[in-house]
LOMI-995598 format. One record per residue (C-alpha): z, x, y. Coordinates in steps of 0.001 Angstrom, whole numbers, padded with zeros to 6 digits, always signed. Example, Ala and Ser with C-alpha at 12.3 -4.5 7.8 and 13.67 -1.06 7.14 Angstrom:
BEGIN
+007800+012300-004500/+007140+013670-001060/
END
This chain:
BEGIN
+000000+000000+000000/-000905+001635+003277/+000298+000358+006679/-001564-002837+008303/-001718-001136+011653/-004332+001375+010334/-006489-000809+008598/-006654-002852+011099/-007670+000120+013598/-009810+001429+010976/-011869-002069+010372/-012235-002387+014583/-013136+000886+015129/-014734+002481+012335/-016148-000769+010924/-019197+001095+008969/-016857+003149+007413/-014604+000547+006759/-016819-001629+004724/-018388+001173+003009/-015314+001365+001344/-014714-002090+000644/-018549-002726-000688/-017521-000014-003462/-015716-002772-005239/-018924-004494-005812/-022101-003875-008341/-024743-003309-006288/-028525-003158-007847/-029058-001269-004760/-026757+000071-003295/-027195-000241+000894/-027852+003055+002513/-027130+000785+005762/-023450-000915+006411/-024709-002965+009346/-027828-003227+010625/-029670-005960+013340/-026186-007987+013145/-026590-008350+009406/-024489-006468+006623/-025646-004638+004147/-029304-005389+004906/-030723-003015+002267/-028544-004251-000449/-029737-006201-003280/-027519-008273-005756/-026570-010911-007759/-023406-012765-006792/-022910-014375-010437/-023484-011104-012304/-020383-009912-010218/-018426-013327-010685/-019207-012849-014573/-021352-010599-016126/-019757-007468-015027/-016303-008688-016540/-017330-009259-019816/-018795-006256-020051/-015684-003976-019136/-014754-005518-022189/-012765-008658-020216/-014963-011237-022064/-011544-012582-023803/-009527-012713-020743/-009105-016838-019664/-011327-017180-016559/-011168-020529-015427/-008404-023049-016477/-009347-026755-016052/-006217-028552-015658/-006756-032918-015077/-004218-035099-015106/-005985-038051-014252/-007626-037622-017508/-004776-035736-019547/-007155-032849-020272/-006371-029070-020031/-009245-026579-021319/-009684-023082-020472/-012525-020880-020195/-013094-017014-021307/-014749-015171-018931/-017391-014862-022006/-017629-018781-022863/-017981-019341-018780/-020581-016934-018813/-022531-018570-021630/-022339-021914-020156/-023703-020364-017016/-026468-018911-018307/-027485-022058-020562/-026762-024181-017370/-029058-021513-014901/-031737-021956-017916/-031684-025312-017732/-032557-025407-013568/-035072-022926-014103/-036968-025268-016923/-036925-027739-013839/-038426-025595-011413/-035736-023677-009905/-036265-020280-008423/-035058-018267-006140/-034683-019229-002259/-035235-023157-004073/-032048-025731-003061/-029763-027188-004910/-027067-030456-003925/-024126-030735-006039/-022221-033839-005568/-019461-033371-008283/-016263-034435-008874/-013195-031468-009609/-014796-030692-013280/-015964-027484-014755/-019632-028320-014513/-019115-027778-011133/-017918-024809-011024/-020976-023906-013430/-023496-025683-011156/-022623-023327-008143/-022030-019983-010280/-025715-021124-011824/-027527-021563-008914/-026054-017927-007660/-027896-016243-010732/-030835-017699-010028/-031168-016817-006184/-031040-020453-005692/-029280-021803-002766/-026559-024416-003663/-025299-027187-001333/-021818-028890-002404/-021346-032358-001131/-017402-033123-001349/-017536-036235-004221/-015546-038319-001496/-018730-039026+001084/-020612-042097+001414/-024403-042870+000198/-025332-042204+003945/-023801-038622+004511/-025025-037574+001327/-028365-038871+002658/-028078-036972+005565/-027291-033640+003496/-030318-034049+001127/-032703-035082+003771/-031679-031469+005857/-031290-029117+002836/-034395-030740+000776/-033106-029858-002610/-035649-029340-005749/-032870-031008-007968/-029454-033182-007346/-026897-031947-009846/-024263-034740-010250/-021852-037295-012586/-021345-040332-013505/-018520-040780-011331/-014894-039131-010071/-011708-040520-011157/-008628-041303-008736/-004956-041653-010035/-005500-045958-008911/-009958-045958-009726/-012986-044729-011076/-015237-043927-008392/-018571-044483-009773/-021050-041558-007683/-024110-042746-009843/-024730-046248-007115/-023745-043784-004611/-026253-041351-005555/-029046-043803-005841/-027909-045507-002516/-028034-042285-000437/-031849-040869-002348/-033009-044509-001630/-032238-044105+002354/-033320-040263+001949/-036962-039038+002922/-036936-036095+000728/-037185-036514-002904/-035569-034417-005107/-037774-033601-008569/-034805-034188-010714/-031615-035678-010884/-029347-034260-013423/-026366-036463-014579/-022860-035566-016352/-021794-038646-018175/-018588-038744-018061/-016714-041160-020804/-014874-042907-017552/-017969-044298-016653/-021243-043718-017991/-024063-044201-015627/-027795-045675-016190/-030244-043109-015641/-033190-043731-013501/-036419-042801-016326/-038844-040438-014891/-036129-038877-012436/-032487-038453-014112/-031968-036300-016904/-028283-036227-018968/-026556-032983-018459/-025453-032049-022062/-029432-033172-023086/-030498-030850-020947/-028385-027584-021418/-028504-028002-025223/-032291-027478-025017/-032185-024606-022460/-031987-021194-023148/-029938-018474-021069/-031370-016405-018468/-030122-013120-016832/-029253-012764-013216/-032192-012654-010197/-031608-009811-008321/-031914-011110-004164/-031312-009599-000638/-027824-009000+000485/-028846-010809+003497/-030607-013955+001605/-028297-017094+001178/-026296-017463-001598/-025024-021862-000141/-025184-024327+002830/-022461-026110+003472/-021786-028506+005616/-019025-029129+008045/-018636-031988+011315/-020535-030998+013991/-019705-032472+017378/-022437-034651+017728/-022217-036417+014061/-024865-034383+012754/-024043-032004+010171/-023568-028232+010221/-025159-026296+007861/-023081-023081+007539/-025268-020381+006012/-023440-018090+003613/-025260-014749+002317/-024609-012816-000949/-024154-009308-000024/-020940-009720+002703/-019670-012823+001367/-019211-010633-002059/-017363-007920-000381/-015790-009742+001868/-013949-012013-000615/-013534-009462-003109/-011631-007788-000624/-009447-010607+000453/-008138-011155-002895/-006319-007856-003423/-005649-007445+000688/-005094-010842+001952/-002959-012617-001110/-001956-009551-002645/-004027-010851-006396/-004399-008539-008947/-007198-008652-011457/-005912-010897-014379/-003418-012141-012576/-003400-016520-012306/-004700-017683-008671/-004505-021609-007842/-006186-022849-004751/-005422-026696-004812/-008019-028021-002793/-011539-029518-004129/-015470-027230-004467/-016275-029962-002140/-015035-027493+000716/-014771-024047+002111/-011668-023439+000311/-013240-024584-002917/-015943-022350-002626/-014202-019353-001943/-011330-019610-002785/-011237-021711-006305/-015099-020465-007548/-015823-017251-006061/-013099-014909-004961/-010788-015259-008079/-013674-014297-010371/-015135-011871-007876/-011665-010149-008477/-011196-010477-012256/-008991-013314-012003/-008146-016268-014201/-008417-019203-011285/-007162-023208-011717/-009586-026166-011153/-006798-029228-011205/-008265-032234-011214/-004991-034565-009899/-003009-035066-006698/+000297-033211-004842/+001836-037229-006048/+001382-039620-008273/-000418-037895-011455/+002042-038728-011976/+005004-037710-010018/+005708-035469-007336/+006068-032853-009391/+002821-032181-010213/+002225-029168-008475/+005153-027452-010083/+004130-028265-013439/+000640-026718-013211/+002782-023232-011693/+004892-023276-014234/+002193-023992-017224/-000305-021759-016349/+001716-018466-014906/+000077-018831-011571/+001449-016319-009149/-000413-017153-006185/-000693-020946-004776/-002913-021605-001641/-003237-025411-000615/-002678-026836+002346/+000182-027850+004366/-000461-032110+004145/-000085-031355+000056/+003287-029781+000653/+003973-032974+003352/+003122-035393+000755/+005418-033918-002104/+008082-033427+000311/+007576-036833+001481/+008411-038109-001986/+010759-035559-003408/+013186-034197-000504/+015646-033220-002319/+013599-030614-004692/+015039-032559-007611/+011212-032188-009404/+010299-028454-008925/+013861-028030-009921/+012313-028947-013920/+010042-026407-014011/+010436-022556-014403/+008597-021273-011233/+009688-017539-011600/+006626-015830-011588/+005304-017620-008534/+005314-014809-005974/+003578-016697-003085/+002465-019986-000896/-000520-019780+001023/-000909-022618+003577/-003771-023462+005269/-006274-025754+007015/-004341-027122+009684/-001148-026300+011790/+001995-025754+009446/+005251-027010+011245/+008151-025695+011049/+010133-028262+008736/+007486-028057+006098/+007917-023926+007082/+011219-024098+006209/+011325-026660+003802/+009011-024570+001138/+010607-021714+001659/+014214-022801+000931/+013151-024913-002221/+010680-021832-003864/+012676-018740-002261/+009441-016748-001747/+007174-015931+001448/+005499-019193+002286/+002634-017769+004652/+000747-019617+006794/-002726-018280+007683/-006015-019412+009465/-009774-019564+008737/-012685-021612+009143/-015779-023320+007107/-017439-021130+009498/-015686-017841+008814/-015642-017652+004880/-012139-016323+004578/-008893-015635+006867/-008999-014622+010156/-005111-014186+010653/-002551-013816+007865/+000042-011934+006601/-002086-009894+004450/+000707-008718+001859/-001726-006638-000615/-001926-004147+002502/+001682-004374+004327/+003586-007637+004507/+005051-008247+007785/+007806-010243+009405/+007208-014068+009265/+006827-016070+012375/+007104-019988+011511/+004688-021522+014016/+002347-018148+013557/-000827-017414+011011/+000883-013827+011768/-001620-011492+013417/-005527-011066+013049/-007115-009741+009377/-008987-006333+009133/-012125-007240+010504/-011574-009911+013197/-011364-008570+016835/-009694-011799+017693/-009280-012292+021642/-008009-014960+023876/-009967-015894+026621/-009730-017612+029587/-012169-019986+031510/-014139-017135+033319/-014252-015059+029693/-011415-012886+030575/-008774-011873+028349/-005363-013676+028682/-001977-011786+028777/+000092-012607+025884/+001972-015896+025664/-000938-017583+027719/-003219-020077+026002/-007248-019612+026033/-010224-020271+024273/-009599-018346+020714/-012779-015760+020046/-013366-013096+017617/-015356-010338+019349/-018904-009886+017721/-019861-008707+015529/-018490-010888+012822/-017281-008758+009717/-019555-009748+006166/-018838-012771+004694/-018273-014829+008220/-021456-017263+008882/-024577-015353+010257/-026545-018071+011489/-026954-021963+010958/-029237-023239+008374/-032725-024168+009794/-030907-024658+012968/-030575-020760+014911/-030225-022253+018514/-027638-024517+017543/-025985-021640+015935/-026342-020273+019612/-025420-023325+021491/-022441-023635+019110/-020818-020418+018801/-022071-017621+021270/-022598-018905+024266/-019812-019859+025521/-018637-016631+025972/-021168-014049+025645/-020247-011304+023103/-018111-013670+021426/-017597-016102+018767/-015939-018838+019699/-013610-020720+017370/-013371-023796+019036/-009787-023749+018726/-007319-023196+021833/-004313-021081+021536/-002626-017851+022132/-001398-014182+021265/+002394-013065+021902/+003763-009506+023089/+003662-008694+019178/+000048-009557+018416/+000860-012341+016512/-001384-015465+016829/-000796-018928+017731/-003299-021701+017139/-002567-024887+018907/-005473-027010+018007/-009333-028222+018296/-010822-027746+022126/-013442-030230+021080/-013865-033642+019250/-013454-032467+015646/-010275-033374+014362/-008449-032188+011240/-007254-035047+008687/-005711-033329+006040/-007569-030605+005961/-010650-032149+006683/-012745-031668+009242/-014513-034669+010724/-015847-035461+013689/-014942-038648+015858/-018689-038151+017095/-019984-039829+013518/-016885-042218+013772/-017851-043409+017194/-021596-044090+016045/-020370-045768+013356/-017623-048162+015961/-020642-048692+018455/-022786-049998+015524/-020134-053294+015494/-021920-056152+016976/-018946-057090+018972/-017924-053433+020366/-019742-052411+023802/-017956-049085+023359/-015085-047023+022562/-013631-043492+021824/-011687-042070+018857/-009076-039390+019303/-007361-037567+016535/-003292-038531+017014/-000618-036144+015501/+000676-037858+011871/+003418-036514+009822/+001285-036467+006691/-002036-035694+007467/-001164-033581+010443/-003794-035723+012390/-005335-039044+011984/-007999-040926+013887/-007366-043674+016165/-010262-046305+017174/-010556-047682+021145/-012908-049997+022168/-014023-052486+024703/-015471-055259+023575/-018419-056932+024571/-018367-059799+027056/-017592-063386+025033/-016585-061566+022091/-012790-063391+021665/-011721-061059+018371/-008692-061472+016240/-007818-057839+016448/-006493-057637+012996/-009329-058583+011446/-011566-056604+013738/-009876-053444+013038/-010197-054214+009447/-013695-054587+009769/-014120-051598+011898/-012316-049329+009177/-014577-051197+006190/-017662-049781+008384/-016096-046236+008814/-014611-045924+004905/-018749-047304+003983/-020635-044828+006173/-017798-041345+005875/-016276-042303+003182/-011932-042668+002384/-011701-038913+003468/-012320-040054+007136/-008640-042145+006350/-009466-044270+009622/-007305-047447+009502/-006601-047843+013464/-008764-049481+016250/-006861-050682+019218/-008717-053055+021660/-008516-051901+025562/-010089-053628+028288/-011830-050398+029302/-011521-046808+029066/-010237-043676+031138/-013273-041778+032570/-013683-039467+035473/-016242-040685+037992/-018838-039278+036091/-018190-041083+033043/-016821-038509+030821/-013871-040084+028567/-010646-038631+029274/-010231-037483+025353/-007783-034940+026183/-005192-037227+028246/-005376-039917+025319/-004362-037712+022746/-001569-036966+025087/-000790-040183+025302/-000690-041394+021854/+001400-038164+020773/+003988-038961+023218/+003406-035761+025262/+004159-035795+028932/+000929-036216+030999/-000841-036296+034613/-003517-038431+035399/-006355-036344+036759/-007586-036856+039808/-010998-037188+038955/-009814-040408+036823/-012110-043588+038114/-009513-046068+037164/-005872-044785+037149/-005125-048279+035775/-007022-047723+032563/-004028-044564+031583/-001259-047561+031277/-003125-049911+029583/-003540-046955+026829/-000329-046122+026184/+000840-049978+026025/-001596-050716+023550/-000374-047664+021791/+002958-048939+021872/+001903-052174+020969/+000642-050198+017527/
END
C-alpha cells in the first residue's frame, strides 16, 4: 500500500506514466506505444474486453474458480458459474449472434431482467466487437422505443418477462408494444422463456434463446480498437431525450481493472456484490465487468433490500456467499433500516468476513452514515460517480491508503480526476464555498469520450460551460482538507433512488393530459428514495377536476410512458406558476419550498403571489 497523496500527484501530473502502469494489468493484442493521444487513451491499442473478463482466467488455470453467483429469491434459485462454464456459455451465446448477423461495430439492445443470460448477453456482444445497449427491464414500451429507434440494433436480446416479490412483469407485450411504435426494425428478436411466464413468439422475427444457443457453436474473441465502443447506455438527458453515453474498450478495461484493487480494496478471488440491476451504470461496471476484469467471483441477486422476504435479505446473501465487499446504494440501506431498526435481522447471520460498504448514487445522510456503521462495525464509505464517468470520482480508495471518514463527504477526488470547483465566471472557489463541480480535462480512460451519434450535444452538455472542463452538473464544494462535498443536481435531473430521470420527460408526459395547460415537476427531498418527484400544474380554463382522481390519472400516464422506476405519485393543482418575467419557472425556489428550506423570492419573480400559493398547496399535501 503506498500513500494516496502520491498517487494522486502521480495520476495529475504524470498521467502517461501513470496509466502506463495501470494498462499493464491488462492483455493487450497490441500493446499501445501511445498512453494518450488526440484526447483518446490508448489509441493504438487493440483488444478484446471479454477475453480479459474470461478467457485469460481460465487459462492461468482459474477455470474452476466460481465466477458469477446467481442468487434469486423471488424464484428460490441459487446457481453459480465457473469462470470455465461462464466462458462456454459465452462463447455458445456470441456464436449464436454471429449466426444472426452480428459483427463487429453491429448493435445490440438487451432488455433483461437480473438473470445470468444477461450477464452473458453483454460479455457476448464484447467478444464479438459488437456494441451492446442495456435497457433497465423497468421502462415502458415507449422509452424502449426511443432506445431502439437511436441505437438501431441488428437484434433485441430479451425474456419472457421479470418477476417482482408482489408480480410477474411480462416484457414480451412490452417488447412488441415499443418495436410496433419503433421505426427501426431489428432482424431478430431473441427470447428467454422463462417458466414464470412464457411468451408467444412472433414467427419470422423471435427466436427462443435455449433453441438458439443449442445449435450455435463457440467463437473466439474479435480483436477491436482500444478506442472503438465496447456499449451505449442511456441516461436522462435534460430535455427528455435520451443520452447515449459512449463507453470504449481499451480505458474502460484499465480503468475498472484498476478500481477494483485501488478503489474497494478487491482482491482477485475474493466475493464482490454490487446490489443494483445491469440495467445501469453500476450494473455494468460494477456487477459484469470490473469483478471479472479483476479475477473475482461477483453476485447477480435477483430480490429486493425487503420483502424477499424479510429485511434481512441483504445479510443473508453476505453471509452465504463470503462476500467481502458490498456496494449498493444508500435508499437500499434506507429501506432495510426502515423496516428493521433495531438490527434484530443482520443480527442472524454471520457477517464476519464482510470488510466493507460502498454507498453510492445519491447523497448518503448522516443517520443512514451512522446507522450502518454501528450495526456492521466496518468502514461504510460513501463515494461518487456518474453514468457518465464509468467509475468513482471521489472515494476513500482503501486498496491505496484509507483515510479518515467524513460523514456528509465522498472523501477526496480518485487518482485521475482533477476535480475543481468553480464559480460563475469559471474561477476556482476557496474551500468551503459552493460552485459548479468540474473535473479538469482531460478525463482519465474509462470516463465517457463522446456521446453516441450525438458529438455537439456531448459539447453542449459537458464542455462548454466551462471551457477546459467537464462539468458534472452537480453543485457543491471542497473543504480546507480536500475533501469533497456534493450537494445536489444544478439542473432538472433528479435522483429517485438511484435513478436518474429527468422531470423534462415527466413534464411532456403531464402536458400531454387533456385537462393540464401546464405545469413543472421538481424533485422534493424523501426519506427513502432520497428524492421523489412532485407534479404542478395549471389547469386549463373550464376544466373543474377532482384532484384525487386527476393526480391518479396523471401518475397512470407517467408509470405507462417511464415506467414504476419514475415512482411519481404526486401532482398538486396551482392556479399558476412562479416565473421570472421572462417566463422561466422558478425550479430552484420550489424545491426550496417543498423541502422546507428557508427561501427569498427573487426579484425577478412576475407574480410574488404565485410563491404562497406553492407552499400552501404543499402543505395541503
Amino acid at each position: 500500500m503506498g500513500s494516496y497523496g502520491e498517487a494522486y500527484r502521480r495520476s495529475i501530473q504524470q498521467p502517461d506514466e501513470f496509466w502506463a502502469e495501470a494498462a499493464r494489468g491488462i492483455d493487450w493484442d497490441v500493446a499501445p506505444a501511445t498512453v494518450a493521444g488526440d484526447g483518446r487513451w490508448f489509441p493504438d491499442g487493440w483488444l478484446n474486453t471479454c477475453h480479459n473478463a474470461l478467457d485469460r482466467h481460465v487459462a492461468a488455470g482459474r477455470g474452476g474458480q466460481a465466477a458469477l453467483i446467481y442468487d434469486s429469491p423471488v424464484t428460490g434459485t441459487v446457481r453459480t458459474y465457473t469462470y470455465a462454464e461462464l466462458l462456454d456459455e459465452v462463447a455458445r451465446t456470441a456464436g449464436m449472434l454471429r449466426d444472426l448477423g452480428v459483427r463487429a461495430g453491429d448493435t445490440v439492445v438487451i432488455y433483461m431482467p437480473m438473470v445470468p443470460e444477461a450477464v452473458v448477453a453483454m460479455l457476448a456482444c464484447a467478444r464479438l466487437g459488437a456494441v451492446h445497449s442495456v435497457v433497465f427491464g423497468g421502462f415502458a414500451a415507449r422509452e424502449l422505443a426511443v432506445r431502439i429507434d437511436h441505437a438501431r440494433p441488428k437484434v433485441v436480446l430479451s425474456a419472457s418477462c421479470g418477476i417482482e416479490p408482489t408480480r410477474v412483469v411480462e416484457y414480451k407485450p412490452l417488447l412488441d408494444a415499443a418495436l410496433e411504435e419503433a421505426g427501426h426494425r431489428p432482424d431478430r428478436c431473441v427470447i428467454l422463456q422463462r417458466p414464470q411466464s412464457v411468451a408467444r413468439l412472433t414467427e419470422g422475427r423471435d427466436l427462443d434463446w435455449a433453441q438458439a444457443v443449442r445449435g450455435a457453436g463457440p467463437v473466439a474473441c474479435v480483436s477491436v480498437a482500444a478506442t472503438d465502443p465496447l456499449y451505449i447506455l442511456y441516461t436522462s438527458g435534460t430535455t427528455g431525450s435520451p443520452k447515449g453515453v459512449v463507453r470504449d474498450n481499451g480505458g474502460h478495461a484499465v480503468a475498472l481493472h484498476w478500481s477494483m484493487s485501488n478503489v474497494y480494496g478487491a482482491a482477485p478471488g475474493e466475493v464482490y456484490w454490487a446490489a443494483s440491476d445491469v440495467g445501469w451504470v453500476v450494473g455494468h461496471s460494477y456487477i459484469v465487468y470490473a469483478p471479472l476484469l479483476a479475477g473475482c467471483t461477483t453476485v447477480l441477486y435477483e430480490g429486493k433490500p425487503v420483502g424477499t422476504p424479510d429485511p434481512g435479505a441483504f445479510w443473508r446473501v453476505v453471509s452465504a456467499h463470503g462476500v467481502r465487499t458490498l456496494f449498493t446504494a444508500p435508499t437500499a440501506i434506507r429501506a432495510i433500516k426502515k423496516e428493521d431498526p433495531s438490527g434484530n435481522f443482520a443480527r442472524k447471520w454471520d457477517l464476519s468476513g464482510l470488510r466493507y460498504l460502498f454507498l453510492a448514487g445519491e447523497r448518503l445522510d448522516p443517520d443512514t452514515y451512522h446507522w450502518a456503521s454501528d450495526l456492521l462495525g466496518i468502514p461504510v464509505i460513501d463515494h461518487w460517480w456518474q453514468t457518465e464517468t464509468g467509475w468513482p470520482i471521489a472515494a476513500d480508495c482503501v486498496g491505496i491508503e484509507p483515510l479518515p471518514l467524513k460523514p456528509g463527504s465522498p472523501t477526496k477526488p480518485v487518482p485521475g480526476w482533477d476535480v475543481r470547483i468553480l464559480d460563475a465566471d469559471g474561477k476556482d472557489c476557496p474551500p468551503g464555498v459552493e460552485g459548479a463541480v468540474t473535473v479538469k480535462l482531460p478525463l482519465p480512460p474509462g470516463a465517457l469520450p463522446t456521446l453516441y451519434r450525438d458529438e455537439a450535444r456531448f459539447a453542449r452538455s459537458y464542455l462548454e460551460r466551462y471551457p477546459g472542463h467537464y462539468l458534472t452538473g452537480d453543485g457543491g464544494h471542497l473543504d480546507a482538507d480536500g475533501y469533497l462535498y456534493v450537494m445536489g443536481r444544478i439542473d432538472d435531473v433528479i435522483n429517485v433512488a438511484g435513478h436518474r430521470l429527468s422531470t423534462g420527460s415527466m413534464e411532456e408526459i403531464l402536458a400531454s393530459h387533456p385537462d393540464v395547460a401546464e405545469c413543472a415537476v421538481i424533485g422534493v427531498a424523501d426519506e427513502l428514495k432520497g428524492q421523489l418527484p412532485v407534479g404542478f400544474v395549471v389547469l386549463k380554463a373550464g376544466a373543474e377536476r377532482d384532484p384525487g382522481e386527476l393526480e391518479r390519472e396523471l401518475a397512470a400516464l407517467v408509470r405507462e410512458r417511464i415506467g414504476p422506476v419514475a415512482a411519481f405519485r404526486r401532482a398538486v393543482v396551482v392556479s399558476r406558476l412562479p416565473k421570472t418575467r421572462s417566463g422561466k419557472i422558478l425550479r430552484a425556489t420550489m424545491r426550496d419550498i417543498a423541502d422546507g428550506n428557508p427561501y427569498t423570492t427573487p426579484s425577478t419573480i412576475e407574480d410574488p403571489a404565485a410563491l404562497p400559493e406553492i407552499a400552501e398547496a404543499v402543505q395541503g399535501k
